[in-house]
N, C-alpha and C positions, 0 to 999 in steps of 0.2 A: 159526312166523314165515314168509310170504310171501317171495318173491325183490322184489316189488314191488307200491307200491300200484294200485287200480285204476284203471283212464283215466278221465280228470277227464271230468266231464256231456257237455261239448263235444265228446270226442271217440267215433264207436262203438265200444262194445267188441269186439273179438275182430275185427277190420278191416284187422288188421298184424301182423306176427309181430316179435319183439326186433328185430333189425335195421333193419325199416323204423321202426319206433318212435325209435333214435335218430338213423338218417340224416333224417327229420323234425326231430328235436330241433336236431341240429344245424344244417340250415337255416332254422329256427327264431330262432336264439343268428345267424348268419351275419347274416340281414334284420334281427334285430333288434325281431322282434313281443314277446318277454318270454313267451312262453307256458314257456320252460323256467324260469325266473325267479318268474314265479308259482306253482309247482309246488314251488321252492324254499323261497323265503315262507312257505306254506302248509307244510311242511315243519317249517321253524323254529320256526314258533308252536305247531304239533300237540304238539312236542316238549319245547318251555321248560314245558310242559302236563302232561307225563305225568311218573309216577314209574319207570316204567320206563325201558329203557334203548330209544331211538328204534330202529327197524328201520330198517337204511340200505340204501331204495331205490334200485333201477337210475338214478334220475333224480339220486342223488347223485353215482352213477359217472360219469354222462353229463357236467356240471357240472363236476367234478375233472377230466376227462379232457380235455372241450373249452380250462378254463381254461387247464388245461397244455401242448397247442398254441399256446395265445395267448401265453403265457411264452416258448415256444421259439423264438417266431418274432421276439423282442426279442432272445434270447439268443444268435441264430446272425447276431441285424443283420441278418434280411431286410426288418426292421420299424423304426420309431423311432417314436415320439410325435411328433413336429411334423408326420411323414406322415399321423394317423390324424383322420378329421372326429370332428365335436364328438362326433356320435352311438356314434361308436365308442367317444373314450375315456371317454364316461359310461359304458358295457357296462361296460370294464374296470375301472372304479371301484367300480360295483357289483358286479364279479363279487368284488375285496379287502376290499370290505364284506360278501356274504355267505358268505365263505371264514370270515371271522373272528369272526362269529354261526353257524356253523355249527359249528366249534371252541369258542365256548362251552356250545352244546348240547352235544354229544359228553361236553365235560370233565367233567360231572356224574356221568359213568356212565365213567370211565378205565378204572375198572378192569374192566370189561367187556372180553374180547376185541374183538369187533367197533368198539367204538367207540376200544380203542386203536387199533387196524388203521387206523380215518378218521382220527383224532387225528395221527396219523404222518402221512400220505401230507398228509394239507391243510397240516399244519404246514408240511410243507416244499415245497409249493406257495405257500404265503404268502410263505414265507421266499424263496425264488424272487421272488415278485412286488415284495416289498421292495426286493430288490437289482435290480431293471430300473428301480422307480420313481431309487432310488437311480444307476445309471448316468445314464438322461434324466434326472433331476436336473441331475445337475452338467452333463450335456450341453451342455444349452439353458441353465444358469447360465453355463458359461463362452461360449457365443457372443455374449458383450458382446463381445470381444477388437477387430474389426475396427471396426466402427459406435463405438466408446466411443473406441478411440484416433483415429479419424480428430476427432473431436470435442473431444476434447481435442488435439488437436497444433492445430489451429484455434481455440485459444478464446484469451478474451483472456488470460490468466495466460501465454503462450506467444507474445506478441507484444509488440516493445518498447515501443511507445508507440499510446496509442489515448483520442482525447477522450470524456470523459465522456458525448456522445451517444451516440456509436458504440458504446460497449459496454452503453449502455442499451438501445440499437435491436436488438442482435445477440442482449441477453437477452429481451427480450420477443418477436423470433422465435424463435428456440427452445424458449420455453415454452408457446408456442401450441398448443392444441389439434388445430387442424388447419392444412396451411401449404397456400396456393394457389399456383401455380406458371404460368409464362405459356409458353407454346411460341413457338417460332419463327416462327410464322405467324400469331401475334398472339390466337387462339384460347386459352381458359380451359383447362387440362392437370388432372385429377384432382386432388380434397386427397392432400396424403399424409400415413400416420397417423403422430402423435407419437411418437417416442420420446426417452426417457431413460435415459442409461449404459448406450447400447444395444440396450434392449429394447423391440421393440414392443408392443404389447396382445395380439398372439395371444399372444406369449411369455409377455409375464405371468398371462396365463389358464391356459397349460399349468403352468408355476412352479406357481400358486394350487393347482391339481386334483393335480398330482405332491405338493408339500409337505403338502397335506390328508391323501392315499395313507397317505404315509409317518407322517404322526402318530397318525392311525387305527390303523395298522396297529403301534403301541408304538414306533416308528423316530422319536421326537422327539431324541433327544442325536446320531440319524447326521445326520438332516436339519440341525439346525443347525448341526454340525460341518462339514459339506459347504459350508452358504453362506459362512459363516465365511471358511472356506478360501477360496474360489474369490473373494470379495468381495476378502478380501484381498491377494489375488495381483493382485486388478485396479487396486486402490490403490496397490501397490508396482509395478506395470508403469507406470501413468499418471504416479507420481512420475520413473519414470528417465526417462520420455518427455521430460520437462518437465526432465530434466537436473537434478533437486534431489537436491544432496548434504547427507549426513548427516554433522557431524562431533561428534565429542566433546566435549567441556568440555575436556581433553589439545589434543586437536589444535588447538583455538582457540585457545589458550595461545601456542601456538607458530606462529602465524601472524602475517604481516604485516597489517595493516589494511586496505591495499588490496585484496587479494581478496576479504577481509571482505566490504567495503563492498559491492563485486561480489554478493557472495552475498546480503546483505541487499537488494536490488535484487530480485532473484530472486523472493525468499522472500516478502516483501512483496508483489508479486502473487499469486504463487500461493496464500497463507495466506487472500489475501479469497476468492479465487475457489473454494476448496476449502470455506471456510467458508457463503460467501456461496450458490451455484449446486450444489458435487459433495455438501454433506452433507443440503442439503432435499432434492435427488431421492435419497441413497441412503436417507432418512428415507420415502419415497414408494413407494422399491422393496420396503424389506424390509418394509413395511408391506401394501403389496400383494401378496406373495406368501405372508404368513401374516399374511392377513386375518382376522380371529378368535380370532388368537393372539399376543392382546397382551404379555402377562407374556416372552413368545419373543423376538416384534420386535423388545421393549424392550432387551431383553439381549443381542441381536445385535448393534441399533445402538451398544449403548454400549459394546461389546467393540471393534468397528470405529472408533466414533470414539477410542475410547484408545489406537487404531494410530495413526491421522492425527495427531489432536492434538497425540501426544506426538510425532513426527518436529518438528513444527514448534515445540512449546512449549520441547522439549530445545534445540531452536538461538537462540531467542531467550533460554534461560537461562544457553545457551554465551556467546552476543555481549555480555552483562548480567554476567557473572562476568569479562571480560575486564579489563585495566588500565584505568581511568578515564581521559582525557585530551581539550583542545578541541576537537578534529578529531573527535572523538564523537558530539559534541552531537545533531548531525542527522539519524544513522544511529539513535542513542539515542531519540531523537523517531520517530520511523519505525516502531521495533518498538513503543514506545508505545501511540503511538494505533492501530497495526495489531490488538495485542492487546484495545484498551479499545472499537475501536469495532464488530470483529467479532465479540465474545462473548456481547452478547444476542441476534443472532442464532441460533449454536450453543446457547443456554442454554433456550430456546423450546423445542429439537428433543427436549430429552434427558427422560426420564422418571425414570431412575434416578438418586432423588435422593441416594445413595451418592457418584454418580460425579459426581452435580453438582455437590456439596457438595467433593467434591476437586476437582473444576476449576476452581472459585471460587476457590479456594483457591490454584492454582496461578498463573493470570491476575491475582489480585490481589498473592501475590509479586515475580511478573514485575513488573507496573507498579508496585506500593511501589519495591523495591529501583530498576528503572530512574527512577523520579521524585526518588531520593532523591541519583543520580548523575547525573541532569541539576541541579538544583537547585544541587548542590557546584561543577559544572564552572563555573556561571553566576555563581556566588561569586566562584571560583577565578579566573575572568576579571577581577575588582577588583584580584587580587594580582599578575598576570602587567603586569595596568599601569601599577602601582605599580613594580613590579622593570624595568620600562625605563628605563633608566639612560643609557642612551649618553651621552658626551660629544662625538661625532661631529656637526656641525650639518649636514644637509641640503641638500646645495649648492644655490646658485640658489632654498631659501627656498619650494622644493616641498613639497606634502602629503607628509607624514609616512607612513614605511610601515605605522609602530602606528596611525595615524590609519583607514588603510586595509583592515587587518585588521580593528581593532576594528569600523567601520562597517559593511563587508559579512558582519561575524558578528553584528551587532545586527540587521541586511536578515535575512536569510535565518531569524533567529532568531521573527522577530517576523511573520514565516509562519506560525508556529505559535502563532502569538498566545494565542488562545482554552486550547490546550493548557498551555503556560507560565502560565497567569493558574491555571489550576485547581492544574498543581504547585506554584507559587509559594504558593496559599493550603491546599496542603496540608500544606505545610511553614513557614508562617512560623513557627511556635513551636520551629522547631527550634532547640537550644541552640549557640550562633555565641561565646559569650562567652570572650571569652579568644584571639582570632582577629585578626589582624591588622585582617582585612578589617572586622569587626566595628566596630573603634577608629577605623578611616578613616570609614569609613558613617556611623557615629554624628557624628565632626566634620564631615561633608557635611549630616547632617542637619539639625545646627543653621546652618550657611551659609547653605544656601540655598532660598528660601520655595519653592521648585517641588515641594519632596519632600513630600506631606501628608502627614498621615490619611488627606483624601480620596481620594486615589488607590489603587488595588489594588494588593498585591505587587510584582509584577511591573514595575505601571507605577512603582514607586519604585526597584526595581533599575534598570532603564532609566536613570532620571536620575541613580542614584549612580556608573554608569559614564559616562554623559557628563561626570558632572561632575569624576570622576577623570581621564578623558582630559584633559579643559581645565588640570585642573594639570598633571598631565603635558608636554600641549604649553606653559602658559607657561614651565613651566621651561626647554622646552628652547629657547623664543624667547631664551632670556639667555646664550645661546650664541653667537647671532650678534657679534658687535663693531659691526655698522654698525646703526644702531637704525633706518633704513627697512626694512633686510632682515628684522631681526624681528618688523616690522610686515606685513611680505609675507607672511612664515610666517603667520602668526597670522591673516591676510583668505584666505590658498591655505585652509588647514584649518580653519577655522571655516566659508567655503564649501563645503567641500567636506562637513562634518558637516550643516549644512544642506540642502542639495539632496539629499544621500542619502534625509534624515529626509524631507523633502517630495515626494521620488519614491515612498515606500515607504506606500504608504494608510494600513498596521496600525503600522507606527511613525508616520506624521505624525499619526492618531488617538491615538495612547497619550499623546504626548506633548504633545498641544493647542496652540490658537494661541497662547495666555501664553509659550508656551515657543518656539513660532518665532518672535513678536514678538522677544523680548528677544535670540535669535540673531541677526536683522537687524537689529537696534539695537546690539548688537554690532559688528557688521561695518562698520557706517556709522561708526562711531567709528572701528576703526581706520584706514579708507580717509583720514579728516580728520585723523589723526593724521600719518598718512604723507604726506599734502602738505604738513600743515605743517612737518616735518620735511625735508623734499626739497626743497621746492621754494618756500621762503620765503625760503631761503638766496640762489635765482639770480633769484626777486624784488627782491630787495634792489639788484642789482645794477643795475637799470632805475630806482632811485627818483631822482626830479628834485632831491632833498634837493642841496644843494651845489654843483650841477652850473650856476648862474649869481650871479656878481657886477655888483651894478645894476643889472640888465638883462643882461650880458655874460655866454655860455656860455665858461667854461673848459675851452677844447678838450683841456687835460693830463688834466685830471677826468675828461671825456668819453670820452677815449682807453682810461682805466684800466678805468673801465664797464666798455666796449665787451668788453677784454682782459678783464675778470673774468668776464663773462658768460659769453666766450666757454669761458676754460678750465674754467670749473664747466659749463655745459652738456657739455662734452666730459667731462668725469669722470663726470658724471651717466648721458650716453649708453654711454660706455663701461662703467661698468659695471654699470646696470641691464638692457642689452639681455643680460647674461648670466643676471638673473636670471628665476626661470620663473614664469608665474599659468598654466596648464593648461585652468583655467576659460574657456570663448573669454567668455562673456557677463561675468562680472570682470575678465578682461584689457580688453575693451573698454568698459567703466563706467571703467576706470581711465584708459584713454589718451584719452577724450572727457573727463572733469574737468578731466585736465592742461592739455590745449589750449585748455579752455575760462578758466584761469588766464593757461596762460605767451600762447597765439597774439594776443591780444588786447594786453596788456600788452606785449609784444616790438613788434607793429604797430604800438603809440602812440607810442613811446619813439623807433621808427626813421622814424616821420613825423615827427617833433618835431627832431630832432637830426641825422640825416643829412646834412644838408645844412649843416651847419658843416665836415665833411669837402671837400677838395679832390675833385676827383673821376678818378678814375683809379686808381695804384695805393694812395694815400692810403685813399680810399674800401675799395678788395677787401682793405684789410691788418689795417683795424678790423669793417669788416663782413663777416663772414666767413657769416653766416648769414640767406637770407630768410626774410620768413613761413614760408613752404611751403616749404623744406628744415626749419625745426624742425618741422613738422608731421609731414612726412615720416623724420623720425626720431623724435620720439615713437612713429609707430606700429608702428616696429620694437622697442619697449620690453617685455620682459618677454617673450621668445620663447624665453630660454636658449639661444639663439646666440652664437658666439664671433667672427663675421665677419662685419661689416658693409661695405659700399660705398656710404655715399652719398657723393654729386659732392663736396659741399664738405667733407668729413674729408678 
């Protein structure tokens, strides 16, 4: 057996002694012509060929020896990968490619001295070249750190509020391929290249050639354990970034609401935006960096998203096992639709359908159980209006503060319109019998023709709490003792049910114009009920009935008038101006009516009559009031004021 084969065609024999042969070699392997590489090759094939055991020539030593400088020179950090051009780290890829066909050659013939001798020494050459791919691995994996957080402290899940262009505009530059940039001087500035979570494209080319390295070379459980790791460090830095805390099912327990509610604020962003933007690009990243290794990516990504997911799934299962109560409702809606409308999203991404099939699973819990606890609270709300009892009547015959509650939780509820309409019809069969609220609905249903078939769910809850309010407030109209004031009550808060309903789109849709109609016919009722109660009384007192014999005005008659008039208008003044209408445009329908009755009828009576008085103090003792002072205290009526000054009181 030879020390080595003979020089290949191209070179002349006997031209060089050893030495110059591999100082060639080696500047050969340095440029990068491949003449040592070909030698190898040729090498490898000779030998997968023979049954004997390969003769290992000087050109294998030269190879092992060169590789092995190139190991050292990672090993001691005078070298990195992101330093080396393209051309170089393909050298080094091919040199762990035929380190590891050269070890299968070899192994055939182990038990050969000579070929255990290569067998060793390459092995652990290789095994060297694993562990540097393995360092620049995670190297250049963890240099998302600066470029990833700056990017997230900046996005929108980290800013309080931002209209739906603006986070539209901010995602479609960033996902731009290339971004154009304008200088100061008004001149076009370079593209700069894309990245995501990160990394740019060279990055990810070195990733792609390191992660190939390493699987090649039988390092598939380190290489993935590595991204693993370092992904997930990056998830867990990006969450503290964003100040997302983690709390228990315990700790929720024992919390108040209100920071709750805080936290559900939070979390609600950051859930779309994780879903929505950080999981397709980390679907982008680990797909590009083991490209070709789908079964890998697959299982990377879904190890990563069971990180994410569950930080966030666990808190929306924490906020959902909390005690049920109305003050819920909204925060309850929130995880909702956060959960139902970010998960086809996520469910697109995942391949593993193990994991999908439990996250389905999970998401569909979530939203069951929260559906089944908005549904109850919205019930529940029938029963809390029922249980308003007071016997307190509402000074001054102002909207009711149930009135008020009730209303701005019907507003804000019916925000969620679309939402509410699909829980409502995913639970109407749920079993209600035997329930208060049940027994009430049911007698509302037959009352009142608003409640159909036709309508949805929802829209029929809607009108079985209106319609429970409305008893509600007439009972508590039977409260008043003066029967204008209950009449006040009852045009303040039937107004006020109105104009909420007709300011609010999704409720003035739900409930149709039949149903505004019949509130403003309503209201015009009682407005005519209230004058005729008020102010027919101090009509009366103007009528000509009696007030002449033959011809003759009986000035004692006249006189009594006058005094009756005057003291019911002063009772009337007195104590309606304490009572309140809030509404300015019902306050003022109501004091343009009056006037439009009393100023007319007071002005004919006192042209008519006046002048059977003496004039002097005769005159100022009966007529205590002109046109235009009642005018002018009409329009102080219904202010809820305690102190008036007009001239003639």
């Amino acid at each position: 057996m030879e020390d080595h084969d003979p020089p290949p065609p191209d070179t002349p024999a006997g031209n060089a002694d050893q030495n110059t042969q591999i100082d060639e070699e080696t500047t050969s392997v340095a440029s990068h012509d491949g003449k040592l590489y070909e030698k190898i090759d040729r090498f490898i094939s000779e030998s997968n060929g023979d049954d004997q055991p390969p003769e290992i020539v000087e050109y294998v030593h030269t190879f092992a020896d060169l590789f092995d400088v190139a190991i050292v020179e990672f090993e001691s950090g005078s070298r990195r990968w992101i330093q080396l051009e393209e051309d170089e780290s393909d050298c080094f890829m091919q040199s762990v490619d035929r380190t590891a066909k050269l070890l299968t050659s070899f192994s055939r013939f182990c038990s050969e001295q000579n070929s255990a001798a290569a067998i060793n020494r390459l092995s652990g050459i290789q095994q060297r070249a694993m562990s540097v791919f393995e360092v620049e691995f995670k190297s250049i994996l963890d240099d998302y750190q600066k470029t990833s957080n700056d990017q997230i402290s900046s996005s929108p899940s980290n800013v309080q509020e931002k209209s739906k262009s603006e986070t539209e505009t901010e995602t479609e530059t960033e996902t731009e391929t290339e971004k154009v940039t304008e200088s100061t001087d008004g001149t076009e500035a370079q593209p700069e290249r894309d990245e995501f979570l990160g990394y740019s494209d060279e990055k990810l080319s070195d990733l792609n050639k390191l992660s190939n390295g390493l699987i090649r070379g039988g390092h598939v459980t380190e290489c993935g354990e590595l991204y693993f790791f370092v992904r997930r460090n990056a998830i867990e830095q990006n969450l503290k970034i964003l100040q997302f805390e983690k709390f228990s099912i315990d700790e929720m327990q024992k919390m108040q609401w209100e920071p709750i509610e805080k936290e559900i604020c939070s979390w609600k962003k950051m859930f779309r935006e994780f879903c929505t933007s950080f999981l397709p690009n980390e679907r982008r990243l680990v797909d590009a960096i083991f490209s070709g290794e789908k079964p890998l990516s697959d299982r990377l990504f879904s190890n990563l998203t069971r990180i994410i997911l569950s930080y966030f799934l666990n808190f929306a299962e924490a906020v959902m096992l909390t005690k049920r109560s109305a003050e819920k409702l909204f925060k309850f809606l929130d995880i909702y639709e956060t959960v139902r409308d970010t998960f086809p999203a996520v469910e697109k991404l995942i391949s593993d359908d193990e994991w999908l099939n439990e996250l389905r699973s999970t998401a569909f819990l979530i939203c069951t159980t929260l559906g089944e606890s908005i549904f109850t609270i919205f019930i529940e709300l029938e029963n809390s209006i029922k249980s308003d009892a007071t016997k307190t009547p509402v000074p001054g015959g102002a909207v009711h503060p149930l009135t008020r509650y009730v209303m701005n939780y019907l507003k804000y509820a019916c925000e969620y319109s679309d939402t509410l309409e699909q829980i409502f019809r995913d639970h109407k069969n749920s079993d209600r019998s035997g329930s208060d609220s049940a027994t009430a609905s049911d007698e509302l249903q037959s009352q009142n023709h608003q409640i159909t078939d036709n309508w949805s769910p929802f829209q029929n809850q809607l009108a079985k709490i209106m319609d429970l309010l409305d008893l509600n407030l007439e009972s508590k109209s039977k409260l008043y003792k003066d029967p204008p004031l209950s009449l006040i009550f009852l045009m303040n808060n039937g107004r006020y049910i109105l104009q909420k309903t007709k300011g609010t789109g999704e409720m003035r849709t739900l409930m149709g114009d039949p149903w505004v109609r019949k509130r403003s016919s309503d209201l015009r009722s009682y407005h005519t009920s209230y004058k005729r109660e008020t102010w027919t009384r101090l009509l009366q007192c103007l009528s000509h009935d009696g007030l002449s014999v033959n011809g003759k005005v009986m000035k004692p008659v006249l006189k009594e008038r006058f005094k009756s008039f005057n003291s019911t208008f002063d009772e009337i003044y007195r104590t309606q101006t304490t009572w309140v209408v809030s509404d300015e445009q019902l306050q003022s329908e109501l004091r343009v009516s009056i006037s439009a009755i009393v100023i007319p009828a007071y002005r004919s009576f006192m042209g008519r009559f006046s002048q059977v008085f003496t004039p002097g103090r005769q005159t100022e003792k009966y007529i205590k009031y002109q046109p235009e002072d009642i005018e002018t205290c009409i329009e102080e009526l219904f202010d809820g004021s305690t102190a008036h000054h007009s001239k003639k009181r």
